[in-house]
C-alpha positions in Angstrom: 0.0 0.0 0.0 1.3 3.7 -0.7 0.4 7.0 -0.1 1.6 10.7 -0.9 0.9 13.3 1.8 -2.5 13.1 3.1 -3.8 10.7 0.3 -5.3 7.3 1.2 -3.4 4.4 0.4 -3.3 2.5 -3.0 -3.1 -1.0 -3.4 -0.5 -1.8 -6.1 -0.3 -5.3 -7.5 3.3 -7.2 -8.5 5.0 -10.1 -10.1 7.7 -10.9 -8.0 10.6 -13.3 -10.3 12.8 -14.7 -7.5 16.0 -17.8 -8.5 18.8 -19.0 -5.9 22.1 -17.8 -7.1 25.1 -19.4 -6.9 26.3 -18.6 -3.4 23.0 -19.8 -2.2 21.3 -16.2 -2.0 17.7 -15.6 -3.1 17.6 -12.5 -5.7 14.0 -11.0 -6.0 12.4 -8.3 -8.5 9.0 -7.4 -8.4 7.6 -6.0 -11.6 4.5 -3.8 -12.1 2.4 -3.8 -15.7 2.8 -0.1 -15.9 -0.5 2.2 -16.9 -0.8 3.9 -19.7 -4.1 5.2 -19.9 -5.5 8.6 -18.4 -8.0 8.8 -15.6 -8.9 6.9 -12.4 -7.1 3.4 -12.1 -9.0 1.3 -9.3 -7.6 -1.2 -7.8 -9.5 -3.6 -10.4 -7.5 -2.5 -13.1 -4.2 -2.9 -11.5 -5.0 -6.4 -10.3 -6.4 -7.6 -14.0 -3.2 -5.5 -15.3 -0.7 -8.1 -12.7 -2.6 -11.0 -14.0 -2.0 -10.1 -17.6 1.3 -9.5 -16.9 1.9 -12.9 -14.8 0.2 -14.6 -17.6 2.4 -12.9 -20.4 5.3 -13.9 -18.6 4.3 -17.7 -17.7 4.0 -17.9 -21.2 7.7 -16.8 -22.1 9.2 -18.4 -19.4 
């Protein structure tokens, strides 16, 4: 959840890729499907734009 000031929060959605490297050590990255549309984004929109994003990237990998 973030927040700017004395806005509410906003739930944000992410993909998280994680792999053991060598030395035993987890390495993480979350990824985010960025918006490119104007307007109000709900938190709808940026949980159906994870999914796409987790699907899109099932599919590659």
């Amino acid at each position: 959840m973030t927040s700017e000031g004395s806005q509410e929060g906003e739930q944000r959605y992410y993909v998280v890729l994680s792999a053991d490297q060598p030395d035993g050590e987890l390495w993480e990255h979350g990824l985010i499907y960025t918006r490119t549309e104007i307007g109000t984004d709900q938190y709808e929109q940026r949980h159906e734009r994870s999914k796409l994003l987790f699907t899109q990237l099932a599919d590659v990998l």
